[in-house]
C-alpha positions, -999 to +999 in steps of 0.1 A: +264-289+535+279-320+516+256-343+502+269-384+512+256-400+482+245-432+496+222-447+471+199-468+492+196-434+514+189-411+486+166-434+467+144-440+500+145-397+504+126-399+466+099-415+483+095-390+511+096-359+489+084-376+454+075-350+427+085-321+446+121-323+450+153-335+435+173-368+457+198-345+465+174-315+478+156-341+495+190-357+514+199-321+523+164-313+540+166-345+554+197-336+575+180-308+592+152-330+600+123-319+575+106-339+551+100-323+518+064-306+518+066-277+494+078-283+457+111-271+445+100-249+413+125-219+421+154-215+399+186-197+413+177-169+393+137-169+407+156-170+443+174-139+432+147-128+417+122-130+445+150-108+470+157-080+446+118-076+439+114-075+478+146-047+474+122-028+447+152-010+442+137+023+428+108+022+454+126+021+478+152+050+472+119+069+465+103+060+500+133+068+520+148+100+504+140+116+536+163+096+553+194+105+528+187+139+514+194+154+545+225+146+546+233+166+510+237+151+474+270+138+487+253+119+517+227+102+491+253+089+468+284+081+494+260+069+522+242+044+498+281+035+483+295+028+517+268+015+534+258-011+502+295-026+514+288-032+543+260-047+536+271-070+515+293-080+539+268-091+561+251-114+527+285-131+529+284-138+563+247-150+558+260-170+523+279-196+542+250-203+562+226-207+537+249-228+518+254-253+544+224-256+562+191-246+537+158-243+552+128-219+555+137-210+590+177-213+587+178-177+612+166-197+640+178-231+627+212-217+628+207-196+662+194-237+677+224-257+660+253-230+668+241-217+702+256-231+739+232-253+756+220-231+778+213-203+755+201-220+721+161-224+733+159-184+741+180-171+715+162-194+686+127-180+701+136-144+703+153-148+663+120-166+651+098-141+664+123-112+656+124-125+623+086-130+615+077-101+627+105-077+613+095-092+580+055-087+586+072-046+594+088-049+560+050-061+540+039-030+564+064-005+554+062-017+514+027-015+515+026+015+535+051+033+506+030+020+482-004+038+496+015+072+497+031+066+461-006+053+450-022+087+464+006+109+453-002+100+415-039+116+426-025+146+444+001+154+408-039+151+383-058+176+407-025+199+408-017+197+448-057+206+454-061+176+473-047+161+504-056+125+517-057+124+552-045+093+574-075+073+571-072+073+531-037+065+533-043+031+554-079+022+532-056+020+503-029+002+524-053-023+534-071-030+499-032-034+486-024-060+517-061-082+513-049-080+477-015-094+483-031-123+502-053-132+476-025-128+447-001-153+472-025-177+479-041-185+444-012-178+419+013-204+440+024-219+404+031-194+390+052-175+414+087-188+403+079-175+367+062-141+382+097-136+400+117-128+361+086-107+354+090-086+384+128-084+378+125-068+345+097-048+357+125-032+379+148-030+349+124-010+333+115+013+357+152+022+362+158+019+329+130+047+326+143+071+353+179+073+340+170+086+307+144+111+315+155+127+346+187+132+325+170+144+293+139+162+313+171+185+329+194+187+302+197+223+308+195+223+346+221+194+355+237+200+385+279+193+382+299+167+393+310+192+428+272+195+433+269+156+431+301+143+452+313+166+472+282+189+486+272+182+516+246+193+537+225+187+567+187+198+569+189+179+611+196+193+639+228+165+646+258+170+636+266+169+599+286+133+604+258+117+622+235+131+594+257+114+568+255+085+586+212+086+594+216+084+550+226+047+555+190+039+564+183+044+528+206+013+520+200-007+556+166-007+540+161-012+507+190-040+507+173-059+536+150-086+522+183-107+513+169-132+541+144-144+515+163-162+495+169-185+531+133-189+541+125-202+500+155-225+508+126-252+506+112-239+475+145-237+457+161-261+435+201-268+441+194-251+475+232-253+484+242-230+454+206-209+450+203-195+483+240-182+486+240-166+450+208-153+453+212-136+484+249-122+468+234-114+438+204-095+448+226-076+469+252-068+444+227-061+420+213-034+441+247-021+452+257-013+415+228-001+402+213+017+431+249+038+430+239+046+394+201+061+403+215+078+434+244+099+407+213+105+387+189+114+414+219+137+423+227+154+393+189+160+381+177+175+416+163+206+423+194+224+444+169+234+470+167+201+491+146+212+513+113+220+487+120+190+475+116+172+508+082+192+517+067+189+486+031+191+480+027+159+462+036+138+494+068+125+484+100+136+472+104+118+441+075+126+428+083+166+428+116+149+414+097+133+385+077+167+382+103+191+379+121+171+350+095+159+330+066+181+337+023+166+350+018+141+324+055+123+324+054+123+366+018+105+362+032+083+345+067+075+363+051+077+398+024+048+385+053+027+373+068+032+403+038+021+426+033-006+396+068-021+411+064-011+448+031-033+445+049-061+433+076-060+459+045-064+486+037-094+468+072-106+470+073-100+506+041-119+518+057-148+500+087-150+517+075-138+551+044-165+550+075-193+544+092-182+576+061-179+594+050-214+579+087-229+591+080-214+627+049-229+635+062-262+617+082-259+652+055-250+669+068-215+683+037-192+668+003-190+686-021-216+671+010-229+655-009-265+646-034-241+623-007-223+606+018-252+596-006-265+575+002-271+538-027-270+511-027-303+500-035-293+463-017-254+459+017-272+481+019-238+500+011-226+535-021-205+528-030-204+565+000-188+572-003-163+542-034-150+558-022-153+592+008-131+576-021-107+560-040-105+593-011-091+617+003-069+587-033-050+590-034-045+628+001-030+626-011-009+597-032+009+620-001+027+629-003+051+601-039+060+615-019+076+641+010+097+632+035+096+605+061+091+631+041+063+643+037+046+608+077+054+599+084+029+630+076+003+609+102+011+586+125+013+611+107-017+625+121-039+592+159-029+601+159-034+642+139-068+639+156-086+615+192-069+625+189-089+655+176-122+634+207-117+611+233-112+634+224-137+664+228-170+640+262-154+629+274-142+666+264-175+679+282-195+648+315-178+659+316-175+696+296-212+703+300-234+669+329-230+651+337-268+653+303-275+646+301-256+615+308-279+582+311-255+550+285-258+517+297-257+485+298-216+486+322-207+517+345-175+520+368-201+534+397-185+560+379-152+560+349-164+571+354-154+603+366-121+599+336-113+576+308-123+604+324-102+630+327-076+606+290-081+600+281-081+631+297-049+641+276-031+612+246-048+626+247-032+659+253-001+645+226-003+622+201-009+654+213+018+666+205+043+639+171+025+633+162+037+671+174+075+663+153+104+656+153+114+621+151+150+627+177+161+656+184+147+689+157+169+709+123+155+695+090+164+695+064+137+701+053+145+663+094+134+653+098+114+682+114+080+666+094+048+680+112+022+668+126+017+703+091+013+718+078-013+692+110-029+690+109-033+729+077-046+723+086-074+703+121-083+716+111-083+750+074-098+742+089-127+731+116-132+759+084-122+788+067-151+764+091-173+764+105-177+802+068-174+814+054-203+796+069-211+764+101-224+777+082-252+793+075-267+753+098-254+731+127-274+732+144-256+692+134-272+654+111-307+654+116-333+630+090-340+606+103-371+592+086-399+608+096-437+615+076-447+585+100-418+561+130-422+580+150-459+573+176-470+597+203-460+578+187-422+576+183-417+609+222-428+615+229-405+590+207-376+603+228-382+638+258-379+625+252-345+611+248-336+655+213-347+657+195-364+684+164-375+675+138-384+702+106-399+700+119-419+668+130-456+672+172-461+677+185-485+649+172-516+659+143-509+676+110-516+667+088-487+663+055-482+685+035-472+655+030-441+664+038-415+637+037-381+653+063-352+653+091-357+672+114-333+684+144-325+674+176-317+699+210-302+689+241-323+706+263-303+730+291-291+709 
């Protein structure tokens, strides 16, 4: 969004948000109706940096190899090509968004602003909750991969003689969440800076993998045939529909782009940070993860199916095995639960800023609890632990089934489908004249591009609700992403038109008549806000200094 450099305006916005961000970051906040309460110490490349650690690249191809090889070598490298493109189709979509309107809950800021009248107060509630708790799936389903990887280094010392059952599998989930929430809440400083660690932590790691899978099978290779042009399908669906079920590899490892929006108040030179960094990490991942996916390929053991059922719990780690024998898969798989670790981290971090940004707008349960702000650290701690708290109950999944537990993977893609596309459906069917372009914009094919996106959003709901397996499941390889899914979409609406649609009324202002100054307020109108509960221009305030709340003018 463009910046009106008034200088009495901007030098009043320094006082608000004094220490913490520049006038400019300030102004733009301001607009939307937030004061500056978190301090900007996020770089572009830290906002980049915190998405592709959430991505984990590596980690992530490891965890969901069941979804791809299935389909065949072919599927795992063409499924992850085509489906990366689309993908970034949809950051592009999400780019001008986050350009012109930065904030920590821009998904449901954006669903308010752009939605009709009569829609905007259900469709921001069923984003915000979509949205928080697609992202608490995605801490889940990280942390989740990173129990299984954690074990699997133990299962590859004792030779396959050991098999952790379910209730080992979620103790080291939960020691890895409690740790996440201690890591988030007491190394808030340094979390910019930790960002470039993790990055080249993932640099290393891949860096790793290329050259000794290659070397490891130097004399085993498998051709270039083998690589692009083999297909196969180990489902009981057709071998299309198999090819396409290897898109979930891609849906999900590419889907904390979203992150770089909800550090929108963390990030310096928000108008240019958020877009990049959400184009970047995607590209990034794109690129490189077509790289691992030739190698992963062309280093394989032909027979996909051992490779899949492998005694060690998880395909990459037979993988690892096969090329560079016990000692150099130890080693590999701990590097590679090293990262996956880090991308839990990550994730708590950028889901505790949309969950912070929610209850700021009083939408959570216990909402006035959870908006709170440490007053020393500058972060929402409450609503890290609030984060850590619902991530363990909906652990308790894996204590069930490993259907059950994969819904949460599947849980990450449905949710926040729905939290990406509804912002970008309702920017081009209601707002189109209320939409004003940020300094990044696709300019005349910005339209095209959203639809586009939206069209692979629906389709990637779709094969987030399919069984893995075949269409005739068992309840073992029944898919239950529909069921939890159902519970969350329509928990929220049942939520919302029983009682909450009696209070929330979209995004509140948390500027005050003491921070706001005539002139602001005009200003904050004229982006097509209308504040209540703050004095007009001219009037003399009441003294009272609560939150007022803040209403979207009819487009």
């Amino acid at each position: 969004m463009h910046v009106k450099h008034d200088p009495e305006r901007q030098g009043s916005l320094v006082g608000v948000a004094e220490g913490l961000a520049s006038e400019n970051d300030a102004a733009v906040l301001a607009k939307l109706g937030y004061k500056q309460e978190l301090r900007r110490n996020f770089t572009l490349f830290e906002v980049f940096g915190i998405a592709f650690s959430i991505m984990g690249l590596l980690p992530s191809i490891a965890s969901t190899l069941a979804y791809s090889l299935p389909a065949g070598p072919s599927g795992l490298v063409w499924g992850w090509f085509v489906a990366s493109a689309f993908i970034f189709i949809v950051g592009l979509a999400m780019a001008d968004l986050g350009s012109a309107m930065p904030t920590s809950g821009g998904l449901y800021w954006w669903t308010h602003y752009f939605a009709s009248p009569k829609t905007r107060n259900a469709l921001s509630f069923l984003v915000g909750y979509s949205n928080t708790l697609g992202l608490v799936g995605g801490l889940c389903s990280i942390d989740y991969g990173f129990a299984l990887m954690f074990v699997s280094v133990i299962v590859i010392a004792r030779d396959g003689e050991w098999e952790p059952g379910n209730g080992i599998v979620y103790i080291v989930f939960m020691c890895c969440v409690l740790c996440h929430g201690v890591l988030a809440s007491t190394i808030s400083k340094a979390m910019g800076k930790l960002q470039t660690a993790f990055v080249v932590a993932n640099f290393i790691l891949i860096a790793a993998t290329i050259i000794a899978l290659p070397i490891g099978r130097s004399s085993q290779r498998n051709d270039a045939k083998f690589i692009f042009a083999t297909t196969g399908n180990l489902t009981t669906w057709p071998a299309g529909f198999a090819w396409f079920l290897s898109w979930l590899s891609p849906i999900w490892t590419i889907g904390g782009f979203d992150s770089c929006v909800h550090m929108s108040e963390e990030a310096a030179n928000a108008t240019k940070a958020v877009p990049y960094g959400i184009l970047m990490s995607i590209g990034s991942c794109w690129f490189f993860g077509f790289i691992i996916c030739i190698v992963i390929a062309s280093c394989i053991n032909p027979d996909i199916e051992s490779v899949l059922g492998s005694v060690y719990g998880q395909p990459m780690a037979q993988i690892y095995f096969d090329a560079v024998g016990k000692k150099g898969a130890l080693g590999l798989m701990s590097l590679l639960f090293i990262v996956q670790f880090f991308m839990g981290l990550s994730m708590l971090v950028a889901v505790s800023r949309q969950s912070w940004a929610f209850s700021r707008d009083g939408a959570l349960p216990f909402s006035s609890f959870f908006n709170h702000v440490h007053s020393r650290l500058l972060i929402p701690v409450r609503a890290v632990w609030g984060c850590v708290l619902v991530a363990l109950v909906l652990g308790l999944l894996c204590l069930i089934a490993p259907a059950a537990a994969a819904a949460l993977f599947s849980l990450a893609v449905a949710a926040n489908n729905v939290a990406w596309g509804t912002p970008i459906f309702c920017r081009l069917v209601w707002g189109g004249k209320k939409f004003v372009p940020g300094p990044v914009y696709t300019g005349r094919f910005s339209k095209p591009i959203g639809w586009a996106a939206i069209v692979f959003l629906i389709f990637g709901i779709l094969l987030a609700m399919m069984p893995s397996g075949g269409p005739n499941p068992t309840p073992q390889t029944m898919n239950y992403t529909v069921v939890v899914n159902s519970a969350v979409w329509g928990g929220s609406l049942l939520y919302y038109f029983i009682d909450a649609r009696k209070w929330f009324t979209g995004p509140k202002i948390t500027i005050s008549d003491v921070e706001l100054t005539e002139e602001q307020q005009v200003a904050i109108r004229e982006e097509g806000l209308e504040i209540e509960g703050l004095p007009r221009p001219g009037e003399s305030s009441d003294g009272e200094d609560g939150v007022a709340e803040l209403k979207h003018e009819k487009a």
